[in-house]
C-alpha positions in Angstrom: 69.0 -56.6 -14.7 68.5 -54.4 -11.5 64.8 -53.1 -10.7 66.4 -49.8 -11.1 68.2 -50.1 -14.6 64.3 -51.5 -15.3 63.3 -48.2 -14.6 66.0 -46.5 -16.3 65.6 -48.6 -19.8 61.6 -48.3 -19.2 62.0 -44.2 -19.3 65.0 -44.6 -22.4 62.8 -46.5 -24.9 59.5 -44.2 -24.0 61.8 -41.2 -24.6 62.9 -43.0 -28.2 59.4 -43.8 -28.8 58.0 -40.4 -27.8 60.7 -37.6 -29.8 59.9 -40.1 -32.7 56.0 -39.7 -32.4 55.2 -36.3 -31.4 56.4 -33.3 -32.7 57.1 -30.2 -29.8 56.9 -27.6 -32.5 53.4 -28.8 -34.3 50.5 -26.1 -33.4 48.7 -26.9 -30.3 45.8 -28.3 -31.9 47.3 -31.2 -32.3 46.7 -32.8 -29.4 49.5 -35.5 -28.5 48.0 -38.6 -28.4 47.2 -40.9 -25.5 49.9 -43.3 -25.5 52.6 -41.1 -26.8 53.1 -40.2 -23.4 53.1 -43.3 -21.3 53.9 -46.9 -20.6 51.6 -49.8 -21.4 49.5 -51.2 -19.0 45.9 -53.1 -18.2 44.5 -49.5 -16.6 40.5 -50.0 -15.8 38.2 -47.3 -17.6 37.0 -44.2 -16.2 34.0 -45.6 -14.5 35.6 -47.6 -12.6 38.2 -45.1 -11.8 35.5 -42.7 -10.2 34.0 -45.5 -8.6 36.8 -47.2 -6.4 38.0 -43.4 -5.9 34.0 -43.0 -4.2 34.4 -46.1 -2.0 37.8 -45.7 -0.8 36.8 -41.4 0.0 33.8 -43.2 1.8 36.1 -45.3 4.3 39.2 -43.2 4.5 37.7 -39.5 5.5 39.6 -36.6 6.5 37.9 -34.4 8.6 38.9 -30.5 7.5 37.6 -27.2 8.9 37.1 -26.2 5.3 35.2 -29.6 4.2 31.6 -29.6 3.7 31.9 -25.2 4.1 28.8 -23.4 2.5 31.0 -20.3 3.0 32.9 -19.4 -0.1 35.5 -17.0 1.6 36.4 -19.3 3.7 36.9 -22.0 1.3 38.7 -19.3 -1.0 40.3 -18.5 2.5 41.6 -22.2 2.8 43.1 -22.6 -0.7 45.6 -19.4 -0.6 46.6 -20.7 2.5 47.5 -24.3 1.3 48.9 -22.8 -1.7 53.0 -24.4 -1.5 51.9 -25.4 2.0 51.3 -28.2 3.8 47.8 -28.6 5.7 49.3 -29.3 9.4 51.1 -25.9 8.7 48.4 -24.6 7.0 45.6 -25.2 9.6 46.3 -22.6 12.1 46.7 -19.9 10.3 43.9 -20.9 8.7 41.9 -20.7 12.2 43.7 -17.4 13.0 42.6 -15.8 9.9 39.1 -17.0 10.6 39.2 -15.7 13.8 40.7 -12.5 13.2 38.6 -11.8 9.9 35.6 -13.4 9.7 33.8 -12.2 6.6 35.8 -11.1 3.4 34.4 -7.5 4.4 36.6 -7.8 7.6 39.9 -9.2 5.8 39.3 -5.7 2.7 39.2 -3.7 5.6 42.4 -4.4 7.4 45.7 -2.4 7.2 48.3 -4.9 4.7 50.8 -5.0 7.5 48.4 -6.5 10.0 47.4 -9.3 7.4 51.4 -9.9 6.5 52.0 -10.1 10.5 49.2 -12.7 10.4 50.4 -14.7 7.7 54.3 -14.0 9.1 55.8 -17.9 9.1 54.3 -19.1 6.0 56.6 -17.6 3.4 55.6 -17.0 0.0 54.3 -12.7 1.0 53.1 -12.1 -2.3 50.5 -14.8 -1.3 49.4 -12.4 1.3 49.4 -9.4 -0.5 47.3 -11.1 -3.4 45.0 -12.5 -0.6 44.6 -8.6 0.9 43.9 -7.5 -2.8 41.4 -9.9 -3.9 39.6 -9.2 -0.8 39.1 -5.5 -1.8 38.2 -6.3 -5.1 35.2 -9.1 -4.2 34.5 -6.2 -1.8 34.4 -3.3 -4.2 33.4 -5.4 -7.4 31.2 -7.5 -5.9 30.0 -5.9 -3.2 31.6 -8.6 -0.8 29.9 -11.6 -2.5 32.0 -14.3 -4.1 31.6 -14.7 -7.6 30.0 -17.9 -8.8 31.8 -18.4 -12.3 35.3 -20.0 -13.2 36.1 -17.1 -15.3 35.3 -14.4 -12.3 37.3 -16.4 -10.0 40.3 -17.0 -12.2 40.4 -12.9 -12.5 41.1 -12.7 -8.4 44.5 -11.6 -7.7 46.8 -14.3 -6.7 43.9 -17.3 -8.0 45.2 -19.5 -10.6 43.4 -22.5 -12.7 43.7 -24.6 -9.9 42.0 -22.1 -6.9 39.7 -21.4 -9.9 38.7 -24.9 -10.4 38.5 -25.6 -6.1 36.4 -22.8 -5.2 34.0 -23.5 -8.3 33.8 -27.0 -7.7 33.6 -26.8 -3.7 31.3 -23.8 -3.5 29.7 -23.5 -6.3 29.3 -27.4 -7.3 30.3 -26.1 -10.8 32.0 -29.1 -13.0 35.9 -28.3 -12.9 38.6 -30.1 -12.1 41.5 -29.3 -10.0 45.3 -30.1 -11.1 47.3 -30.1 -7.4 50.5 -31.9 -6.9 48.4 -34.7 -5.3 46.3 -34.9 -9.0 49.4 -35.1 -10.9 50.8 -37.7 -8.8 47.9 -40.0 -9.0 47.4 -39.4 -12.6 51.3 -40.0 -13.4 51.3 -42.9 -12.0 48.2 -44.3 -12.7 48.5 -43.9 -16.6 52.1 -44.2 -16.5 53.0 -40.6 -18.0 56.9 -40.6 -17.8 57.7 -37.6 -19.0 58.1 -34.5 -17.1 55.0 -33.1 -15.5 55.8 -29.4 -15.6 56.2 -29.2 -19.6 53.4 -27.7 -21.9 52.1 -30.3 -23.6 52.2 -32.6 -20.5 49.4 -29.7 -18.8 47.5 -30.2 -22.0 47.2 -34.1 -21.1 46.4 -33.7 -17.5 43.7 -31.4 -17.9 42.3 -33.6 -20.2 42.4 -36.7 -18.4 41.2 -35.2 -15.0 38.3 -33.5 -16.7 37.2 -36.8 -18.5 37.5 -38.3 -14.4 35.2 -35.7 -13.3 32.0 -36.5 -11.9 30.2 -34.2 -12.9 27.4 -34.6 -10.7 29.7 -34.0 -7.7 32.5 -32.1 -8.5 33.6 -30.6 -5.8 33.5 -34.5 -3.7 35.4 -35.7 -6.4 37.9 -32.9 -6.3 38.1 -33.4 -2.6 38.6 -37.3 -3.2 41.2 -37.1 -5.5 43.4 -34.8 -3.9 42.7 -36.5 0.0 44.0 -39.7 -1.8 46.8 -38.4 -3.3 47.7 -36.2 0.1 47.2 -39.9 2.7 47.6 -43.1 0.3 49.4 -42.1 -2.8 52.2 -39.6 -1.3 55.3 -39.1 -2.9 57.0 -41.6 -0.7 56.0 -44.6 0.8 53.1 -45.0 -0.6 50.3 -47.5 0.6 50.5 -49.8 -2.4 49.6 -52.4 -0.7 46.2 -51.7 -0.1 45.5 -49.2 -2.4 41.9 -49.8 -4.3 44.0 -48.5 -7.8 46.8 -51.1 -7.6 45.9 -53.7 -9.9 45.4 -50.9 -12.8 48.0 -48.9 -11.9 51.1 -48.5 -14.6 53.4 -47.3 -12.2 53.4 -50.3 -9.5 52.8 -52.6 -12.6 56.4 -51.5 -14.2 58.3 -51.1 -10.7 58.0 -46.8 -11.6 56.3 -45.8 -8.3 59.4 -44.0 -6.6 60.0 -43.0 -10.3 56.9 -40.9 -11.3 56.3 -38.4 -11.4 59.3 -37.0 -13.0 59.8 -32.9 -13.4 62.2 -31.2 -15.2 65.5 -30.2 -13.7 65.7 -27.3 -11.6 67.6 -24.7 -12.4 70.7 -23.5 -9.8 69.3 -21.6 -6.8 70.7 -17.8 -6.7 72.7 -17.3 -3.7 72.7 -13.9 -2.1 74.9 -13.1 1.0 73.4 -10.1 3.3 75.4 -8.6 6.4 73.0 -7.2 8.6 73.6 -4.5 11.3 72.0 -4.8 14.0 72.6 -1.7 16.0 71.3 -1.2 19.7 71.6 2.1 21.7 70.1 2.2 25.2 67.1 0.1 24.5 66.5 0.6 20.9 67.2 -1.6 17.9 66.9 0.3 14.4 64.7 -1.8 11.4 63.9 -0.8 8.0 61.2 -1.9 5.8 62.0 -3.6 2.2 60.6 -1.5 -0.3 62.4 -2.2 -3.5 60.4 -4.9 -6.1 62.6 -7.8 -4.7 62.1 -10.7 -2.1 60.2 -9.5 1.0 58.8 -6.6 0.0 57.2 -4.6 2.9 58.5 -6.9 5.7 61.0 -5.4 7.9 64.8 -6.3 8.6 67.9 -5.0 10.1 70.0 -2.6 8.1 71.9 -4.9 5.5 74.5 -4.5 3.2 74.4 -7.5 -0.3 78.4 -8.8 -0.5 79.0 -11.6 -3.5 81.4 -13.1 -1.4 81.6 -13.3 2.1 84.8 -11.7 3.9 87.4 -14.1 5.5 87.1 -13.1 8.9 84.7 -11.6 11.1 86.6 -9.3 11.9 86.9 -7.9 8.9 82.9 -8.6 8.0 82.4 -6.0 11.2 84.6 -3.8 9.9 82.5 -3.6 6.0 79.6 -3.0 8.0 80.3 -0.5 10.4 81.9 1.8 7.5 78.8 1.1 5.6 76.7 2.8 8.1 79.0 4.9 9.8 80.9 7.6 9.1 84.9 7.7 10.5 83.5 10.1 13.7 80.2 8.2 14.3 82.3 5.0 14.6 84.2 6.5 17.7 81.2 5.5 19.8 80.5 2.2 18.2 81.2 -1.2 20.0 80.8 -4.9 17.6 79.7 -7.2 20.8 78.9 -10.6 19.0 78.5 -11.9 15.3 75.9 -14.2 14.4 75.8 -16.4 11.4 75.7 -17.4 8.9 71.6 -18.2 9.1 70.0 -20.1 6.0 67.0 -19.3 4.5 66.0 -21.2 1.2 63.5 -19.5 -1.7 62.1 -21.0 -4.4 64.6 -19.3 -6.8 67.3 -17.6 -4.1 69.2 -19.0 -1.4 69.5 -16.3 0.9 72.6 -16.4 3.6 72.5 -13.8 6.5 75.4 -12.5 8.8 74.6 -10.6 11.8 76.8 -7.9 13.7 75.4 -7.4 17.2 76.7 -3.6 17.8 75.9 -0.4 20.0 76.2 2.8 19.3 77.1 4.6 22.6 76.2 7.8 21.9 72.9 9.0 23.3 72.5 11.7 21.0 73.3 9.8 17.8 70.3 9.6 15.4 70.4 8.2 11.5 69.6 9.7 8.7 66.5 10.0 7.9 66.6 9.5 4.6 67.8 6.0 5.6 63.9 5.7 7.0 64.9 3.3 9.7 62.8 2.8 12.6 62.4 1.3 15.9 59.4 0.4 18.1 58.0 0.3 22.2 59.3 -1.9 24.7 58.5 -4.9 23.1 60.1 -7.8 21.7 61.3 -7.3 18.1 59.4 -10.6 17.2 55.5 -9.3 18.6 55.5 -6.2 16.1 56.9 -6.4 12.0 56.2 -9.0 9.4 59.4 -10.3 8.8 61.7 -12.8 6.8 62.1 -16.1 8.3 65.6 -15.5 8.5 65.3 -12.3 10.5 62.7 -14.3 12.9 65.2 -17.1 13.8 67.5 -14.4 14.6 64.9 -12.8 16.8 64.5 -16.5 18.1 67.5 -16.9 19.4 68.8 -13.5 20.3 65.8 -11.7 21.6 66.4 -7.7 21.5 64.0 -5.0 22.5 63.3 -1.3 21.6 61.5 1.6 22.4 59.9 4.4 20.4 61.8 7.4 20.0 
C-alpha cells in the first residue's frame, strides 16, 4: 500500500469511527469527545507542549515592528492589517499607516477615502472601512483609549474572536487564546484532528484545546509563539519536520498526514462576473465613477462598466455593446474605439471578477455626461496617484497609464 492510500484509508476508518460516535444534531453541550476527532498517537502532555514551544520561541525569534509594542492601537493597528494577509505584504502598509496616523485620534479624524487610498493594494475594503469605524468609536466611546476587556474589544467593528483574543493577550496580558490559520495548523496536526477545520463542532475543540495550551502567565508570548511557529517551521508546505522540537509527539508526521492536515471543507464554485468597462478620453480627461451600490468595492472608483453573463464573440462587437450603452445614436458620431484591453483577472474570495476595457475618445469638445450618471474626472495627474481602486482597475492603470484634468 502506497503512503498516499495510507492516508486515504487513515481518514476513511476515522470518518466510520467518528459518524458512528458523535452525533451532529445532539445540543451543543455535549461536548464531542477528545478522541472522536482524531488519530491515535503517543502526543506529550500540555506541559510539555508549552515548554518546547518556550525554548524553540527563545532560539528562533522574529523580529516585528508590532512585537514587544506597549501601544495598543498599533498592535490593534497590526492585526487588521494581517487579517487574510501575509506579513511581507502586510508590513508596509503597516509602516505607512503608522506614519500617516500615528495615534487612533489621527486615523478617526481622516476622510474614509484617504484611509481606502492608503490601504488601496491589500484587498478585502470592508477591512478598511471597519478599521476607519472602530477608530471613531474608541475615539467617541472611549475617548481615544483602547479598551482593556475581551468583550469591549470583540464589540469593535471589523474585530472578531481572534483580534479579540491578540489584542487582549498582547496589550493587555489578559489570558486568551488566539485561533489563526497558523494555530489550527499546529493543533491539526499535532493531535491528529482529521476532520474539517472550518465545521462547528471542530471550533468547539480548538478553542478548547488552545485555551488548555495557554500560559496563562504570559499570554500574549505564548500567542506570539504559537502562531511565529506555525507562520516559519510548521507552514502548510514543506514544513521543517526534521528539526521541529514537536516531532516525536506529533500525529500527523507519526501517520504520514503532514501534507494531509489540516483538511477544510470544500469550497463552493467562485461566482464569475464579466464587466466591460469604458474608458472614455476627451482631450485630456478620463471619466471615473464611484461604486456605491452594497456590492464588491464599494466607494472605490472605476471606469464606466456595463455586467454581460457572457462575453460577446468578438471585439468588435464588445465595442459596439458598450458604446450604445453610454451613447446615444448622435453622441456616437464623434466617438472613436482605439484599442481593447482584456480580459484582466481579478479573484475574490466568493466572485471571480473578469474585466474588458474599450480604450475610446469622444471627439467632441463640448460633449459632457449626464449628470445623473455622477461620473467624474480629476487634475493632471495619473489616474493611479488619486482614487482607491479595484485591483483590477490598477493593473489596468499599470499598464496603460492615462491622465485627466478637472473640468
Amino acid at each position: 500500500m502506497t503512503s498516499g492510500e495510507c492516508r486515504l484509508c487513515l481518514i476513511f476508518l476515522h470518518d466510520q469511527v467518528h459518524h458512528s460516535t458523535f452525533d451532529t444534531d445532539s445540543p451543543m453541550s455535549q461536548e464531542p469527545t477528545d478522541s472522536a476527532f482524531r488519530i491515535p498517537h503517543s502526543a506529550f502532555d500540555h506541559s510539555a507542549f508549552g515548554q518546547r514551544l518556550r525554548n524553540w520561541a527563545a532560539e528562533h525569534p522574529r523580529p516585528l515592528p508590532w512585537k514587544d509594542e506597549p501601544d495598543p492601537y498599533r498592535i490593534w493597528l497590526s492585526e487588521i492589517l494581517l487579517q487574510q494577509t501575509r506579513v511581507a505584504q502586510g508590513l508596509p502598509y503597516y509602516e505607512r499607516f503608522v506614519a500617516a496616523y500615528p495615534t487612533v485620534a489621527a486615523l478617526a479624524a481622516a476622510p474614509e477615502a484617504e484611509v481606502l487610498k492608503l490601504w488601496e493594494g491589500l484587498g478585502y475594503y470592508t477591512r478598511a472601512k471597519n478599521l476607519h469605524a472602530a477608530a471613531k468609536k474608541v475615539v467617541a466611546a472611549y475617548d481615544g483609549v483602547f479598551p482593556a476587556s475581551y468583550d469591549a474589544l470583540l464589540a469593535l467593528p471589523g474585530v472578531g474572536a481572534y483580534t479579540a483574543a491578540a489584542i487582549a493577550s498582547f496589550a493587555f496580558n489578559l489570558p486568551h487564546a488566539v485561533l489563526d490559520g497558523n494555530v489550527f495548523r499546529v493543533l491539526a496536526r499535532i493531535w491528529g484532528y482529521v476532520e474539517p477545520i472550518d465545521r462547528p463542532e471542530a471550533r468547539v475543540w480548538f478553542a478548547q484545546k488552545a485555551h488548555e495550551l495557554l500560559d496563562p502567565e504570559h499570554p500574549g508570548a505564548h500567542n506570539q509563539a504559537i502562531m511565529d511557529f506555525g507562520a516559519t517551521w510548521c507552514t502548510p508546505r514543506n514544513p521543517k519536520c526534521g528539526t521541529c522540537p514537536m516531532a516525536e509527539g506529533c500525529a500527523a508526521l507519526q501517520n504520514d498526514l503532514v501534507d494531509a492536515l489540516p483538511r477544510k471543507s470544500p469550497k463552493a464554485a467562485r461566482r464569475r462576473r464579466i464587466f466591460l468597462y469604458a474608458v472614455i478620453r476627451q482631450d485630456a480627461r478620463v471619466y471615473m465613477r464611484e461604486r456605491m451600490d452594497k456590492d464588491i468595492w464599494q466607494n472605490l472608483w472605476e471606469f464606466p462598466a456595463v455586467e454581460v453573463d457572457k462575453v460577446p464573440p468578438t471585439n468588435a462587437e464588445i465595442a459596439r455593446l458598450v458604446v450604445d450603452h453610454f451613447f446615444s445614436e448622435r453622441e456616437q458620431k464623434s466617438v472613436k474605439i482605439d484599442t481593447m484591453t482584456g480580459p484582466l483577472k481579478q479573484v475574490l474570495t466568493h466572485q471571480e471578477v473578469h474585466g474588458f476595457f474599450v480604450q475610446m475618445t469622444q471627439n467632441d469638445p463640448d460633449w459632457r455626461p449626464d449628470p445623473t450618471r455622477n461620473w467624474h474626472a480629476a487634475e493632471q495627474l495619473t489616474l493611479k496617484k488619486i482614487f482607491a481602486k479595484p485591483r483590477l482597475i490598477d493593473r489596468f492603470l499599470t499598464e496603460n497609464p492615462v491622465y485627466l484634468t478637472l473640468f
